[in-house]
N, C-alpha and C positions, 0 to 999 in steps of 0.2 A: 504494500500500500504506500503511496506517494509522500510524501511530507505534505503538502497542499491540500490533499483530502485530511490526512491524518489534524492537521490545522482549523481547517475548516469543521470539521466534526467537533472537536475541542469548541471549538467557537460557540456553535449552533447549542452545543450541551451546555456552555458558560453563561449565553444569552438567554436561555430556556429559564434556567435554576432562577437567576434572577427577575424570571416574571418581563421580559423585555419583549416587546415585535422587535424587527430586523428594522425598521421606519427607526423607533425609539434609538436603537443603539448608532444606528448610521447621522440622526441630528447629533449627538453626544461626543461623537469622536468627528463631526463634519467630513463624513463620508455619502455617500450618495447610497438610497437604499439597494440600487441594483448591485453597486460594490460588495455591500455586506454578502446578497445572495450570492454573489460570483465568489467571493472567497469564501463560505460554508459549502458550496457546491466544491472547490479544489477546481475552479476555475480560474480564479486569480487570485494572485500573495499579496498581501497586505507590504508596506515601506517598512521597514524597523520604526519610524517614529509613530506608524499609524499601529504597530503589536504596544509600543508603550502604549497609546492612549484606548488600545481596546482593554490591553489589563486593569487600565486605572479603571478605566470606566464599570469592569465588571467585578472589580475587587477582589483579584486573583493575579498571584506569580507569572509573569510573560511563561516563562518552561509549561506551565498550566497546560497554555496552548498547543505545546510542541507534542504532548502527550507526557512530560513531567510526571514521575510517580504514578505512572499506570506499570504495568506489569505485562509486557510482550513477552510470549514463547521466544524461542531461539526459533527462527525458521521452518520450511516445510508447510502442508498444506495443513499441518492444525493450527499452525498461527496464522496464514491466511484466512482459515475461518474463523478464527477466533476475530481476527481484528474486524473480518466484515460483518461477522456478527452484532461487535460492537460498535460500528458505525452504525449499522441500520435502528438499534437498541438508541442513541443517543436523540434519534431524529422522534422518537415518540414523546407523546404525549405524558401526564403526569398519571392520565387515566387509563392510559396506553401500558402504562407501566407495570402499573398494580395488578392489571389482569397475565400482563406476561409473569409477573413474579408467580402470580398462581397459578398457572398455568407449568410454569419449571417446576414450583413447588409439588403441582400433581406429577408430572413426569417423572421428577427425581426422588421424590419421596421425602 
């Protein structure tokens, strides 16, 4: 998985937790809302000055973004699924979530 996706996921999960639209965080850091969407997509990288002011603005360590203190496999196709798994898991809702947790919790026991 890219840095840019892996970035942008970070993002989308940073701006979610804080109750933010993609509108709100892009006036905040005077970015354009399509920007915001283009960098959560791994469409396009944000400047080094535009990652300081998305951390300030979300009240999280720039590293945050980069994937900082997550926990990657070593390579191979389970951490490929692992991490797209985790991409797609991040783009959910808060009610989106609940159900998938129970939903693992019924599968795994």
């Amino acid at each position: 998985m890219s840095l840019a996706i892996i970035f942008g996921t970070n993002l989308r999960h940073h701006r979610k937790l804080k109750g933010m639209t993609q509108s709100a965080l892009a006036d905040q850091v005077s970015l354009s809302t399509e920007m915001i969407s283009k960098i959560e997509r791994g469409v396009a990288s944000p400047s080094f000055a535009n990652i300081e002011k998305l951390s300030e603005v979300l009240e999280i360590p720039e590293v945050a973004l980069f994937g900082g203190g997550l926990f990657f496999a070593a390579g191979g196709d389970r951490s490929q699924l692992l991490s797209k798994i985790q991409s797609k898991i991040s783009r959910l809702s808060n009610e989106q979530l609940v159900r998938v947790d129970k939903i693992l919790a019924a599968f795994i026991g």
